[in-house]
N, CA and C atoms as an extended XYZ file, in Angstrom:
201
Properties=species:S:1:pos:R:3:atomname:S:1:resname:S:1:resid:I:1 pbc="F F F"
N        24.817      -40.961      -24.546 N   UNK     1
C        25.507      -39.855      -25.163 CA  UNK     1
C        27.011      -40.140      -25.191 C   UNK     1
N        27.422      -39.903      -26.435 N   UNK     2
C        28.947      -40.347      -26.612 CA  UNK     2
C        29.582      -39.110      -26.377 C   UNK     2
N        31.009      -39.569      -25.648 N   UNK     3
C        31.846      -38.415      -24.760 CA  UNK     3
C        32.918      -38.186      -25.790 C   UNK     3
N        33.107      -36.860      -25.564 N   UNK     4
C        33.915      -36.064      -26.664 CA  UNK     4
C        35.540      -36.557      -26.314 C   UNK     4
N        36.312      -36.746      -26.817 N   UNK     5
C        38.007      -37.294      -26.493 CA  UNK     5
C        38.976      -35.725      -26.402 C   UNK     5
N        39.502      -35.597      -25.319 N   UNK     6
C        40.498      -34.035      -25.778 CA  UNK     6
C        41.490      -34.121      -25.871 C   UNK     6
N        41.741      -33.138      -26.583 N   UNK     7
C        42.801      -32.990      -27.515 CA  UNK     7
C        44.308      -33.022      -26.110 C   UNK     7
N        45.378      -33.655      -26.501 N   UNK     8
C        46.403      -33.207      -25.638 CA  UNK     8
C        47.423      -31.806      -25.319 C   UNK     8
N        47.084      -30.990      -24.220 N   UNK     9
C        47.064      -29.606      -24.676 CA  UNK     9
C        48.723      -29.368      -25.175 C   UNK     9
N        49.472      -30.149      -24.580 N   UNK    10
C        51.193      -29.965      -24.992 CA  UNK    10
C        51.322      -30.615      -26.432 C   UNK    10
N        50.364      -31.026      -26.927 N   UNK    11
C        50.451      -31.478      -28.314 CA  UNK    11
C        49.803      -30.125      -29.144 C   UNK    11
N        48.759      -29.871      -29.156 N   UNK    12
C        48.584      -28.781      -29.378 CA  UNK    12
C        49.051      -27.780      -29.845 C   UNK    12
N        50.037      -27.199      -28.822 N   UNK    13
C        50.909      -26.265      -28.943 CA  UNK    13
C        52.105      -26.339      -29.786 C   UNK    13
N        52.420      -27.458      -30.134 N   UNK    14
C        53.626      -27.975      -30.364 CA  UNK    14
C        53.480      -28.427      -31.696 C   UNK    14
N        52.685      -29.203      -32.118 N   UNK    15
C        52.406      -29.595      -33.674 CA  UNK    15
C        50.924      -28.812      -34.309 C   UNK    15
N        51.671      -28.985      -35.835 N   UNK    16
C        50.616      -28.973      -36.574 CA  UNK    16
C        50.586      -29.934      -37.768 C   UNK    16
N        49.223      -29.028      -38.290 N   UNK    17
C        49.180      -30.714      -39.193 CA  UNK    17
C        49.308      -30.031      -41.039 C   UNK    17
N        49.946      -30.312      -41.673 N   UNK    18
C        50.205      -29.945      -43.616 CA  UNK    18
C        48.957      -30.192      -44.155 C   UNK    18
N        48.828      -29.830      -45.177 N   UNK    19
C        47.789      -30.324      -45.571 CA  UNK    19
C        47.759      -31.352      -46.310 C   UNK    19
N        48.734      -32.184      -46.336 N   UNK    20
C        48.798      -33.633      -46.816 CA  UNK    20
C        48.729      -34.947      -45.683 C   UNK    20
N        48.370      -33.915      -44.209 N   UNK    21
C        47.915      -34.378      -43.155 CA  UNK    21
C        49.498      -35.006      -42.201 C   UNK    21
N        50.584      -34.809      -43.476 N   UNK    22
C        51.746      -35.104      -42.044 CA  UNK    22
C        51.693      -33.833      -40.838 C   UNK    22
N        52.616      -34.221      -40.223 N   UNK    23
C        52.980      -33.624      -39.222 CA  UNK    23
C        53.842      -32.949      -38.804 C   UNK    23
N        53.828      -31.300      -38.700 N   UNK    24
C        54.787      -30.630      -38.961 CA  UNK    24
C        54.931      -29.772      -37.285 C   UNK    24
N        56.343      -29.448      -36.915 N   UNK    25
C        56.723      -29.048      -35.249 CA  UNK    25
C        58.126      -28.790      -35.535 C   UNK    25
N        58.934      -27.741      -34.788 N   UNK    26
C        59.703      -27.204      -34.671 CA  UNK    26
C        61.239      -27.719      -34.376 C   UNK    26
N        62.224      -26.904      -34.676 N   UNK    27
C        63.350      -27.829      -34.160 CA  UNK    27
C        63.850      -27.272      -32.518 C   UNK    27
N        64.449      -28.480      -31.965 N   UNK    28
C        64.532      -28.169      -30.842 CA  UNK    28
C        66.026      -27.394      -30.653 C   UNK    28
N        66.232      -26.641      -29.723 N   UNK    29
C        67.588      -25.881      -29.523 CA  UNK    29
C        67.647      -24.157      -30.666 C   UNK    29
N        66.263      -24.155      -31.148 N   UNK    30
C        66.350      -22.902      -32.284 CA  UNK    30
C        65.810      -21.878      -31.715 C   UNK    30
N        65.820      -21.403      -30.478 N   UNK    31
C        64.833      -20.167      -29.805 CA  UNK    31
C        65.856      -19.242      -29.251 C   UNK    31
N        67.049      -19.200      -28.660 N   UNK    32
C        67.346      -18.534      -28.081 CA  UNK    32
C        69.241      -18.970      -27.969 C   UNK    32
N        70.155      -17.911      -27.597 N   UNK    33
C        71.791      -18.255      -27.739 CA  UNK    33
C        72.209      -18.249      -29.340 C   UNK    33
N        71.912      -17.386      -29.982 N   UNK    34
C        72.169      -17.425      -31.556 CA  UNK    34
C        73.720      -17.188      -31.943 C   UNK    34
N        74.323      -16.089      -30.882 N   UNK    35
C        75.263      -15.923      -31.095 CA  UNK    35
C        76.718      -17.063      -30.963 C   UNK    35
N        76.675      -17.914      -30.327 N   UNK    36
C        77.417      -19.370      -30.068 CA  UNK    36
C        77.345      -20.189      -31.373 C   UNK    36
N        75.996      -20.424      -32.138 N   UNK    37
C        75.734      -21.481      -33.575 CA  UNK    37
C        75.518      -20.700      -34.794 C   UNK    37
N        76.449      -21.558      -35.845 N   UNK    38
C        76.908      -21.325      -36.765 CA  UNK    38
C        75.584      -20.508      -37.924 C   UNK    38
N        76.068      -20.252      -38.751 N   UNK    39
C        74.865      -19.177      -39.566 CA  UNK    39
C        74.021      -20.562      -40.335 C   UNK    39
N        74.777      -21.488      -40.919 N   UNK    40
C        73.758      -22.751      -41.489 CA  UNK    40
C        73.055      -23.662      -40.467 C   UNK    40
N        73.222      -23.557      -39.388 N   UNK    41
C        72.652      -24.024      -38.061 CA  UNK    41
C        71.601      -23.356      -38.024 C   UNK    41
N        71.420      -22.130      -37.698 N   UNK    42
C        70.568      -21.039      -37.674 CA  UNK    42
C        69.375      -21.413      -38.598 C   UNK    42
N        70.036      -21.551      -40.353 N   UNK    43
C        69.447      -21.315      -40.889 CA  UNK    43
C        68.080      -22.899      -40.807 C   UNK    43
N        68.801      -23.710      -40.669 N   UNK    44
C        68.026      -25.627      -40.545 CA  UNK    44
C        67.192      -25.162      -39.533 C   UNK    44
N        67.377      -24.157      -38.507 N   UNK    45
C        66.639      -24.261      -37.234 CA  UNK    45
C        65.012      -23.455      -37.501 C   UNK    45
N        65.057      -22.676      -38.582 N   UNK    46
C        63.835      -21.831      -39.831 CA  UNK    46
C        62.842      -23.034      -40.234 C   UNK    46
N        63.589      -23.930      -40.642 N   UNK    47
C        62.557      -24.913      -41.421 CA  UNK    47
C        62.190      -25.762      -40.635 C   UNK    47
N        60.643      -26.272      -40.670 N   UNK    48
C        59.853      -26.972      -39.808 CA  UNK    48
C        60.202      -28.054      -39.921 C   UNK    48
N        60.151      -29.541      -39.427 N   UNK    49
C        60.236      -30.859      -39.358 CA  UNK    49
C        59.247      -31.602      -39.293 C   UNK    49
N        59.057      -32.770      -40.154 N   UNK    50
C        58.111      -33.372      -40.283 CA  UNK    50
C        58.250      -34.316      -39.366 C   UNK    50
N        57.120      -35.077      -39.073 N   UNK    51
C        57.251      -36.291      -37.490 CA  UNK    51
C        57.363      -37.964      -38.415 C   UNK    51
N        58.386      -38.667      -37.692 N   UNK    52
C        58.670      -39.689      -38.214 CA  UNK    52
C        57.409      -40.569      -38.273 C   UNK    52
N        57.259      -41.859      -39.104 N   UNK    53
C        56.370      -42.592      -39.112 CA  UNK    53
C        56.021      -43.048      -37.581 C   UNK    53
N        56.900      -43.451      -37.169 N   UNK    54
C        56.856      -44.076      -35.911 CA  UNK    54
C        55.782      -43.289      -35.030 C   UNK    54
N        56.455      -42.102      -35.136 N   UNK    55
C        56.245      -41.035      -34.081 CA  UNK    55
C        54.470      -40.832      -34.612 C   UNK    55
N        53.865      -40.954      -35.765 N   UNK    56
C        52.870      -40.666      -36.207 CA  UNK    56
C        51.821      -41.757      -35.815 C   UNK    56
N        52.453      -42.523      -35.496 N   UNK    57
C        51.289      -43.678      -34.613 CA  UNK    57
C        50.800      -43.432      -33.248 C   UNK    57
N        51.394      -42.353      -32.901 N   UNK    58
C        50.972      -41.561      -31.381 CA  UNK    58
C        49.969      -40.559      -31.898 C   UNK    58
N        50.161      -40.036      -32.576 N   UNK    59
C        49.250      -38.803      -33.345 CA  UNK    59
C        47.525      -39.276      -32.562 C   UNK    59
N        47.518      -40.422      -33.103 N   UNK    60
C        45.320      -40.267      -32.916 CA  UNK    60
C        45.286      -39.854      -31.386 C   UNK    60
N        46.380      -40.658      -30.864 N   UNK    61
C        45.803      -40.793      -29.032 CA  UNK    61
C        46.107      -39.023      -28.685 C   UNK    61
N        46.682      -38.450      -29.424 N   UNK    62
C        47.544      -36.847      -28.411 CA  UNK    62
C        46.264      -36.007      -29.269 C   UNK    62
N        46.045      -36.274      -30.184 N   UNK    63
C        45.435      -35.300      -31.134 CA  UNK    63
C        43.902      -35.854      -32.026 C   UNK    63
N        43.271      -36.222      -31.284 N   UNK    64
C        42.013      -37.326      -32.111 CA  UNK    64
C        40.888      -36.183      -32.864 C   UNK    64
N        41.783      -35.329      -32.738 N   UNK    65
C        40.102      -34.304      -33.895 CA  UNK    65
C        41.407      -34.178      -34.932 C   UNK    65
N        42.779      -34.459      -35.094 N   UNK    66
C        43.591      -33.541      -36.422 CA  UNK    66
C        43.201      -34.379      -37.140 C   UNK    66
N        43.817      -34.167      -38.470 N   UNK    67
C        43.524      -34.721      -39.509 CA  UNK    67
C        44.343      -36.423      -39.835 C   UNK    67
């Protein structure tokens, strides 16, 4: 019987996947202290980030059921 692989749970939480199968996760420093950074700071910190190629060669081992 072949053993199921799990998923990495801090990956999980943290990414998701487009439906063109990149890899989409948050920017870091955008949760909290709003009042200190600038309003176009703010605004870059709204839009999701896609994961570099590099970074996408880690993908199977953290995440082996995404797409």
């Amino acid at each position: 019987m072949k053993q199921k692989l799990k998923t990495k749970s801090g990956a999980k939480k943290r990414f998701r996947f487009s439906k063109t199968g990149k890899v989409k996760f948050a920017h870091a420093f955008g949760s909290h202290k709003f009042l200190s950074k600038r309003p176009d700071t703010k605004r870059k910190y709204r839009k999701a980030r896609i994961a570099d190629d590099t970074n996408m060669l880690e993908m199977p081992r953290l995440m082996p059921y995404g797409r």
